[in-house]
N, C-alpha and C positions, 0 to 999 in steps of 0.2 A: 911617458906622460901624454904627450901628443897624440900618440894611439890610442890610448885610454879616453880621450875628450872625446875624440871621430867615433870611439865605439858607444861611448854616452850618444851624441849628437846624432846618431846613426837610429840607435833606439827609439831615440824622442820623433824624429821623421816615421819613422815606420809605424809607432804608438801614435800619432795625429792621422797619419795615413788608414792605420785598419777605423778608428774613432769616426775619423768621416765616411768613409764607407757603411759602416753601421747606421749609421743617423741620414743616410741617404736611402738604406734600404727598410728603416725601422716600421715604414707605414705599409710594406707591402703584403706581411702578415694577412694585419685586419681588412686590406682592401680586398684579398683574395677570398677570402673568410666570407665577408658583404657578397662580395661579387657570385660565391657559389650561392648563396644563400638566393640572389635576384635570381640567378638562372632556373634554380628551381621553383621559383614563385611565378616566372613566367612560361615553366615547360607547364606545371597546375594549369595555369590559365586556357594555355594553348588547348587544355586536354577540357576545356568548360568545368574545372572544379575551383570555381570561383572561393569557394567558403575556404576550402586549402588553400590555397595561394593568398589570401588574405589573412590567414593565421601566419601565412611564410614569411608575409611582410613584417607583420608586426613583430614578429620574431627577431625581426632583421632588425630592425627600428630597434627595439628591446637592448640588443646586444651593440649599439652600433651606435644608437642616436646623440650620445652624447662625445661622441669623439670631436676632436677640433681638426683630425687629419682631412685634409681637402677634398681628398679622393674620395675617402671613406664617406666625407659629407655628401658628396655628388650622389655615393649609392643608394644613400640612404633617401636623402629628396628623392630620388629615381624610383622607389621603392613604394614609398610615400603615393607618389603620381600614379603607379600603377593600381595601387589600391584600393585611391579616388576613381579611377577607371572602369575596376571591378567592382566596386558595390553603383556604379551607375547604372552599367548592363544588371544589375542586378534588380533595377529599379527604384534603389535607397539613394533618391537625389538629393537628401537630406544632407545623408553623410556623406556621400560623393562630394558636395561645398565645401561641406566643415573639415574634410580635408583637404581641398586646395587649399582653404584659406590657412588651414593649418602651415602647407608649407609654405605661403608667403611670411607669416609672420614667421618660420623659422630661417627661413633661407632668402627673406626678400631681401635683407643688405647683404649679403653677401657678397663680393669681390668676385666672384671666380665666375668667368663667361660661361663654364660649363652649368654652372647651377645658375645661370641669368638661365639659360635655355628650359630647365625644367619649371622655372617663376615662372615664366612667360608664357610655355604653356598650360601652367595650371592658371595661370587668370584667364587664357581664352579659355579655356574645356569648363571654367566654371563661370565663363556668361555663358558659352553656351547650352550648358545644363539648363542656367535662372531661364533662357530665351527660351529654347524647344521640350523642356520638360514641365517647368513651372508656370510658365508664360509669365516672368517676374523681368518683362524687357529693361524697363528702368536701371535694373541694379546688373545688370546683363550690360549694358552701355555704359555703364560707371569702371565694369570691369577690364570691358574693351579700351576705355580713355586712361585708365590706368597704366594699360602697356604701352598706351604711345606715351603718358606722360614720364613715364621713371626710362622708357626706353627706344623714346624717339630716336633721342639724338644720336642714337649707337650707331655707328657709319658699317659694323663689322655684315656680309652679307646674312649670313643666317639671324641674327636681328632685325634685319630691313623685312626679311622675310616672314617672322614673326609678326611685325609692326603690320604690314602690309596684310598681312592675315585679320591681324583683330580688328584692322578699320574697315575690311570688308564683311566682318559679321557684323558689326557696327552698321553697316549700310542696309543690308539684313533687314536687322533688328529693327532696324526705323521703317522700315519699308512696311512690314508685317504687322505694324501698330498702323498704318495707313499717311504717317510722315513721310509721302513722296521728298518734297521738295530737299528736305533735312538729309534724304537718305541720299537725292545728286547731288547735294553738297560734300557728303563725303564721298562719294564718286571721284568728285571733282577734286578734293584732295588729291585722294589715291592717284587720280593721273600726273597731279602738278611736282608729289614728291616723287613719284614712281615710273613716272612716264617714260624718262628719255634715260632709268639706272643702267648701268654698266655693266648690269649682268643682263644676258640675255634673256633668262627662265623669268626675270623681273618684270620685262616687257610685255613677253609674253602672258601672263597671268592680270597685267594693267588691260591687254585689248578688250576683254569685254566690259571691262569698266567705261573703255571709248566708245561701244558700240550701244551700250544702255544711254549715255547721254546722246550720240547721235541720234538713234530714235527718238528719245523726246525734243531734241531739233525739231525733227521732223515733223515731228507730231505740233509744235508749236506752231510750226510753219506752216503747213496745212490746216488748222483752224484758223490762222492768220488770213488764209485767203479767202478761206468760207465765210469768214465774217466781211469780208469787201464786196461780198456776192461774188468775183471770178470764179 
């Protein structure tokens, strides 16, 4: 009887045993599936058959978009991003937008850092579209305030780096509309968060932010003395 329970209780371990293995590997399917599907929408690309690789997406999208598996999700915004990409170089800055914005509003709350990274660059690539294609700076600087505001405060480094990105198109964009003073103010940010980071490449990428305000130091300083007459 004793040996008959161990060989019950034996079953039941090995039956929970294979059950979670299954449900650990249930998403790798469809992620592979997505995944070839990207690579071939980006070998199109590489080869400039933009119109192909943008049917690849959508195809991908099609088959894929509604999954709630995380992974899957990432390929799909990834997929998404590339597409907005493609019809830019295409010169459809129209639709290049309306799909970033597309995948903000699918992917904007999302929890997963991997698809924080594709948000965040589809709100910079689509100020920077409004900035340098449409010259639509206003809603280009709403887009940059956007990523610092949902993702300032993310300490992880490739969000600093992102962060640190769109406040520098941001300074840009102010600049180009002829807002000097607006655009050293964000300068000046970008030194005060970014100045003294932890990561080296961070520092690095702040120097010229130090070297535009020190010239206009300079600059102030030397009309400062022209007006003394020295």
């Amino acid at each position: 009887m004793d040996s008959l329970v161990l060989f019950h209780s034996s079953l039941k371990i090995l039956w929970l045993l294979c059950v979670t293995a299954a449900l650990a590997t249930c998403g790798d399917a469809p992620k592979k599936d997505a995944e070839t599907l990207l690579r071939k929408g980006m070998a199109l690309k590489n080869q400039w058959a933009r119109e192909e690789a943008i049917a690849v997406y959508d195809e991908l999208d099609r088959r894929f978009g509604k999954s709630n598996l995380p992974k899957v999700r990432q390929v799909v915004a990834k997929a998404l991003l590339y597409k907005a990409v493609s019809l830019g170089r295409q010169g459809k800055a129209e639709g290049e937008i309306a799909v970033y914005e597309e995948i903000d509003r699918r992917f904007g709350r999302d929890g997963s850092p991997d698809i924080h990274e594709v948000v965040v660059n589809a709100l910079i690539y689509k100020g920077m579209s409004l900035d340098r294609k449409q010259g639509r700076r206003e809603e280009a600087i709403a887009s940059y305030d956007e990523v610092d505001r949902r993702f300032g405060q993310d300490a992880s480094l490739d969000r600093r780096k992102q962060v640190f990105y769109a406040l520098e198109h941001k300074g840009r964009a102010l600049a180009r509309q002829g807002r000097q003073e607006e655009a050293f103010a964000v300068y000046e940010e970008i030194v005060r968060r970014f100045g003294d980071d932890d990561a080296p490449e961070m520092r690095k990428w702040v120097a010229p932010m130090r070297w535009v305000l020190e010239a206009r130091d300079d600059e102030k300083q030397a009309r400062g003395v022209q007006g003394t007459g020295r």
